[in-house]
N, C-alpha and C positions, 0 to 999 in steps of 0.2 A: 539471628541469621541462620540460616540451612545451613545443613554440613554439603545434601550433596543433592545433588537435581536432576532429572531428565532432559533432555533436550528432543522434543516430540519434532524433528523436520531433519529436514538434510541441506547439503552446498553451504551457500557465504551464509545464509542467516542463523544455520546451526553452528557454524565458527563462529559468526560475531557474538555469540549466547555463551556461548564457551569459553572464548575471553574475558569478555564483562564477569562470569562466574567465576574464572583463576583469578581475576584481581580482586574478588573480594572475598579470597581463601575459600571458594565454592567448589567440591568435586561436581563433577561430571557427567554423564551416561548419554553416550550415543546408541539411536537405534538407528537400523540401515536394511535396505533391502538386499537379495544379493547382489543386484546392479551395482552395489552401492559398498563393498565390502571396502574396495580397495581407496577410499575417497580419505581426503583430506580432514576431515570433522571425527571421521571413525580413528583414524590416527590418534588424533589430538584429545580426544575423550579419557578421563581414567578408566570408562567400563564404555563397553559397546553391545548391544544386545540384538543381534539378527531379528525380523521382525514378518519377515516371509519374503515374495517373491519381487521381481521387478514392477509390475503394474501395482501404481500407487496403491488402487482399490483391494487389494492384495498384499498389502504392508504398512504403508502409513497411514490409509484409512481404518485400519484395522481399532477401532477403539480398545477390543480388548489384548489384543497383544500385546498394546501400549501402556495398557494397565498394569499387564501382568510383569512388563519390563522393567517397571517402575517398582512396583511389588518386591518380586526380587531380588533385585538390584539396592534395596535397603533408600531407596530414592525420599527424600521426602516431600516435595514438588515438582510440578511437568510445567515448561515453558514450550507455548505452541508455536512459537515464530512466528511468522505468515503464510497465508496458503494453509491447505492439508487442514487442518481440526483447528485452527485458531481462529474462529470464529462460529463453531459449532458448540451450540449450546447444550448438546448430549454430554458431552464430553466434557467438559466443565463441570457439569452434576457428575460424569463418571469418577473425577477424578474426587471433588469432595466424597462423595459414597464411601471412595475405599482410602478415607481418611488423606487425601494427597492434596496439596493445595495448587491450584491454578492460578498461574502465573497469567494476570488480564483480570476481567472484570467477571461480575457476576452472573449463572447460568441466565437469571430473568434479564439482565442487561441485555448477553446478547441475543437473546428472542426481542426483543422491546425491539434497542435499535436497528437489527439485523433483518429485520421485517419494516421494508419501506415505506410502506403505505403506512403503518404504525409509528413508525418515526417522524414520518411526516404531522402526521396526529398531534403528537408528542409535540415537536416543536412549535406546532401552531398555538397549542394553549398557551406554552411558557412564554409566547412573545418575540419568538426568535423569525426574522423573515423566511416567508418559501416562497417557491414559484406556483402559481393558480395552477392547484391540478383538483385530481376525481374527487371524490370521496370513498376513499379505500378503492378495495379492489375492483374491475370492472369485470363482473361475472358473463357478459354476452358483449356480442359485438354491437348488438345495441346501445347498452349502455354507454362503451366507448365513442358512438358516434354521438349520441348527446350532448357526452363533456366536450368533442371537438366542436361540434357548431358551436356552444356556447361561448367558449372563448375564442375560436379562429382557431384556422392552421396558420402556420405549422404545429406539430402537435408531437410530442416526445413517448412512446410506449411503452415501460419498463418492468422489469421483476418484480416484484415486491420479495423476493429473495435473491440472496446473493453478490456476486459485482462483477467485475472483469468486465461491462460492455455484454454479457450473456442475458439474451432475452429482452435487448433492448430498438427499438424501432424508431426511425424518423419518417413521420408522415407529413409529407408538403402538399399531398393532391390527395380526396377525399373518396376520390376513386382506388385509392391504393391503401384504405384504412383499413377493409376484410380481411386481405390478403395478410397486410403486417403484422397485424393485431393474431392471427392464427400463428402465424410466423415466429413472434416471439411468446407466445404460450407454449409452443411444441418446444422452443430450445431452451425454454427456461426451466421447463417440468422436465428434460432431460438433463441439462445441466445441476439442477437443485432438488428435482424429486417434488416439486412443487409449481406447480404453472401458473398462477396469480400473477395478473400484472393490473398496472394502475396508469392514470394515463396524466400528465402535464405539458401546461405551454412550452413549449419549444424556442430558449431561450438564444436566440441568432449572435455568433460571433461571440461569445461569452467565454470569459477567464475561470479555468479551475483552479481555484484559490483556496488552502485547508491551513487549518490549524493545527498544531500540536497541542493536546492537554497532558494532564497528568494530574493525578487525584488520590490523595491517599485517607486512612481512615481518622485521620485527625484536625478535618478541616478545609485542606489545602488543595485549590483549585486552580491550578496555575498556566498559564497559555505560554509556550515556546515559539512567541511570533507565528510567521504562516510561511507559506510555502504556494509556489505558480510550481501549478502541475501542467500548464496548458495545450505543451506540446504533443499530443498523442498519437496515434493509430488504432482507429475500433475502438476507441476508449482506454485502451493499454499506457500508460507515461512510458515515454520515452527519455525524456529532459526534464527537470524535477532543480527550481532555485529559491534561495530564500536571500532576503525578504523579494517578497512580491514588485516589480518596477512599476507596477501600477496603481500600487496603494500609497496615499498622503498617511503622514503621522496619526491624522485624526480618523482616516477610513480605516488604520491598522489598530485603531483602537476600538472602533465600534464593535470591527469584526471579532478584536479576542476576545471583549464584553460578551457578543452575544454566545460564543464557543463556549465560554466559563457557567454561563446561563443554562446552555443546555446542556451540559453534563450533572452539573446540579440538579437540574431537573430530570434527571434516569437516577441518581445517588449511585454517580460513576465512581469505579476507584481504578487505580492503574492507570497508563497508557493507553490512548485513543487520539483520532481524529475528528474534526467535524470537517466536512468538506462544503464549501460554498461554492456556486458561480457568481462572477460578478459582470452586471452588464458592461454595454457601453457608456449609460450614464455615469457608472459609480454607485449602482443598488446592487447589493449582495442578497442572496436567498440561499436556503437552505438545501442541500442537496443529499446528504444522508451524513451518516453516519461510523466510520470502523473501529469496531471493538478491539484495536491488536496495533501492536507496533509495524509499522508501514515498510516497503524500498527503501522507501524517500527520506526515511528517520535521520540521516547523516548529516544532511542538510542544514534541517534544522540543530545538529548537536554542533554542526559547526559553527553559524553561529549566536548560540547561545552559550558556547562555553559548558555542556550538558552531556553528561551519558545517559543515553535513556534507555539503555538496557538494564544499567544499574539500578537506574530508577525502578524500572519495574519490578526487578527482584527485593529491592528494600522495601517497596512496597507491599510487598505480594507476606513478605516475613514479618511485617507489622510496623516497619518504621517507617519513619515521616520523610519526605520529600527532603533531599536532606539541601537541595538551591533553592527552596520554598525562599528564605530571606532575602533572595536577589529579584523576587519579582516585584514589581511587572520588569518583563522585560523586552529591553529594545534592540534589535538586531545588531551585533558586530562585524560590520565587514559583509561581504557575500559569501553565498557559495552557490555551485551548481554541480550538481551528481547528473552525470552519463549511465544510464544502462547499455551494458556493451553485451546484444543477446547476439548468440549463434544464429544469425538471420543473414540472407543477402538481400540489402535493402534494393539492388539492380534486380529483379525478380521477385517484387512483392511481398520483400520481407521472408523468402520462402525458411526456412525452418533449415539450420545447416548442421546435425549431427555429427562426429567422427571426431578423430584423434588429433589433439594440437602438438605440432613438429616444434613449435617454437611459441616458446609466451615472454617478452620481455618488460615489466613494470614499469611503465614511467615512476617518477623520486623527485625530489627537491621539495623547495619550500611549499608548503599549503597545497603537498599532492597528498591524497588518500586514497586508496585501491581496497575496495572487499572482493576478494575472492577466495575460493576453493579449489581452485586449479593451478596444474602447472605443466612442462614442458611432457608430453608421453600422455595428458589424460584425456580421458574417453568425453564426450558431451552425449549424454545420452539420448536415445527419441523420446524413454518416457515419461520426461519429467520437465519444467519448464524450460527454456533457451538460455537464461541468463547463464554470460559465463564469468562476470566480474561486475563491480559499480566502478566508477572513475568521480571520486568528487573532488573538486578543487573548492580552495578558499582563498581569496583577497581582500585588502584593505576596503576596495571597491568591487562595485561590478565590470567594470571597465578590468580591471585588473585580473577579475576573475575568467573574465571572458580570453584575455591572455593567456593566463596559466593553464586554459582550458586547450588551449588552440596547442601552445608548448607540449602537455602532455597524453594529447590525442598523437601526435607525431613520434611523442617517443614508445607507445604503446606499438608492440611485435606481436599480432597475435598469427600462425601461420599453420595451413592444415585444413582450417573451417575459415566461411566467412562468416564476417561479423559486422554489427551494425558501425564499426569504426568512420567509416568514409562517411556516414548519413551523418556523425557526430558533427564531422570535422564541417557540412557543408552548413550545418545550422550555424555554428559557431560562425561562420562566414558571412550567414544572411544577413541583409540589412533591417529585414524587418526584427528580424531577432535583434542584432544591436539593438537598434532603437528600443529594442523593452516593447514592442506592440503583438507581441505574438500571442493568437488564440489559440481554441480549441479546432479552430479552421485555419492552421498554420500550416500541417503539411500537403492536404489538399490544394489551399490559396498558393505555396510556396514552392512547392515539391512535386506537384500532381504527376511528373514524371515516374516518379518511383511508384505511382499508385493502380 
């Protein structure tokens, strides 16, 4: 095991790296921007390393400062969280270079999976379903209008780098394929530094359905159930539960079959997800792939009974999987994680910066809260909105959906607003009871707020 590690990110996911690392006798090392001196993770860190200015590009983009903090600081691995370098595969060569081990999977991993159109490839050999799309990248707009006659519209136009919903396009009229197809080349080459996009069927009403894996260098391939990410914005989750109310025992088994398949087939190690959609039949297809531990991770640890941050660090140190002997495994109970971001959802989600006067935690049973804030802190502009997770866990979903509804109410957050009220009205909807919510839930449900 390490003695002591970097923590390459900020907010709740640099706390929750830095817990899982005190439990398992791990020092620490926070880097932070100046935005970022007075924050909760820098606190909590044994070493804390400044890493330059407030704009991320300018601090935790910064690969070599991050080296050098690591250097230093006597670190002997960088855990990249999410966001920021966890998924960039310079920086995973950076870190092995100067002898440091990366915490995730391998530099060629995440170029393979990281690059969509290549993943998509990928999957196709090993067997795993996809949705009928291009063949790699579509270099002109030519090319793209091909693959749309071919198969029909509607027709989905995506990165082949990246994710967040950047660079991605819905085309229903073929009058509007020009225009999109340039549309998400320009934001995906600014977004990514790389303007590649590829093009696939346009799968209607569809469930975001993902896996948890976990893979280490001794074998062990293990799926942590799946997770309904369905509820979105722009492709953003908002609401994030496991297990899925849409999947049978036997579609919950295909799906982790084929998730264990294709990490196999990249010779993954570490933490990942596969992500699926699933139609309205009950066919699952392939939908990419992320190199890194997700939001949503909590969900899944709750329940499966799993730290999976620990996991990655024993992994990352050379040990095995240490729940490897409890798989496969089958869901306990529910859960559903809330992101509760600085947003006014009555104003289009607008973006709500400034000082919280008051934050008061919901508690009791099978309540869980990640956050990095408290009563007096800043939410900053330059960095993402989230200001906490809210996950509940029940015996049931039914239950969950309770304790969900209980500790949306007892949550105070005052000063900013926040996505709390959008929480509270999902948990209300009936099509969310009933378990039938897509990817077309806050539009079909919500279109108010849109």
């Amino acid at each position: 095991m390490f003695d002591k590690i970097l923590v390459a990110n900020r907010g709740e996911v640099a706390l929750r790296v830095m817990r899982a690392a005190k439990e398992l006798g791990v020092k620490t090392v926070a880097v932070y921007s100046t935005e970022d001196e007075d924050t909760l993770p820098v606190r909590y860190a044994d070493e804390a390393v400044c890493v330059g200015p407030a704009p991320a590009n300018q601090s935790y983009l910064v690969i070599p400062n991050i080296i050098a903090a690591a250097k230093n600081t006597g670190a002997q691995a960088i855990h990249p969280g999410y966001g920021f370098l966890a998924e960039n595969a310079d920086f995973a060569r950076a870190c092995v270079d100067n002898d440091l081990v990366f915490i995730g999977p391998s530099a060629d991993c995440i170029e393979s999976m990281g690059d969509k159109a290549t993943a998509r490839e990928t999957m196709m050999a090993c067997g795993v379903p996809t949705v009928p799309g291009s063949d790699g990248v579509c270099d002109t707009v030519e090319e793209a209008r091909s693959f749309a006659s071919s198969v029909g519209y509607p027709v989905l136009i995506k990165a082949t780098a990246g994710g967040g919903g950047k660079g991605m396009r819905e085309v229903h009229d073929p009058a509007d394929l020009e225009a999109q197809y340039k549309a998400a080349r320009t934001e995906a080459g600014a977004a990514f530094g790389n303007d590649g996009v590829y093009l696939e069927k346009l799968v209607l009403n569809p469930r975001h359905v993902e896996v948890q894996i976990l893979a280490d260098d001794f074998g062990n391939h293990i799926a942590l159930c799946e997770r309904d990410c369905s509820i979105q914005r722009r492709h953003q989750k908002l609401v994030e539960e496991a297990p899925s109310p849409a999947l049978t025992d036997d579609l919950r088994r295909a799906m982790m079959v084929a998730a264990v398949k294709a990490v196999r087939a990249v010779d993954y190690r570490n933490a990942g997800t596969i992500e699926f959609l699933l139609d309205e039949r009950g066919e699952f297809y392939f939908m990419e792939m992320n190199t890194r531990v997700q939001v949503e991770h909590p969900v899944s640890e709750m329940v499966t009974d799993t730290d999976i941050i620990k996991e990655q660090i024993r992994i990352a140190a050379g040990e095995p999987i240490s729940c490897a002997d409890r798989a496969p495994f089958a869901p306990n109970g529910h859960a559903i994680e809330m992101r509760i971001n600085a947003e006014d959802p009555e104003n289009g989600f607008r973006p709500c910066p400034g000082t919280i006067t008051k934050f008061v935690v919901p508690g009791g049973p099978g309540v869980r809260v990640e956050t990095y804030v408290g009563e007096g802190a800043r939410i900053s502009p330059y960095y993402d909105s989230m200001v906490a997770k809210l996950i509940v866990h029940g015996q049931d979903r039914d239950e969950a959906i309770a304790r969900a509804k209980r500790a949306l109410d007892e949550f105070q957050i005052e000063g900013i607003a926040t996505t709390i009220p959008f929480h509270k009205r999902v948990m209300d909807n009936a099509t969310f009871i009933a378990g039938d919510a897509t990817t077309a839930f806050i539009p079909n449900e919500m279109g108010d707020l849109l």
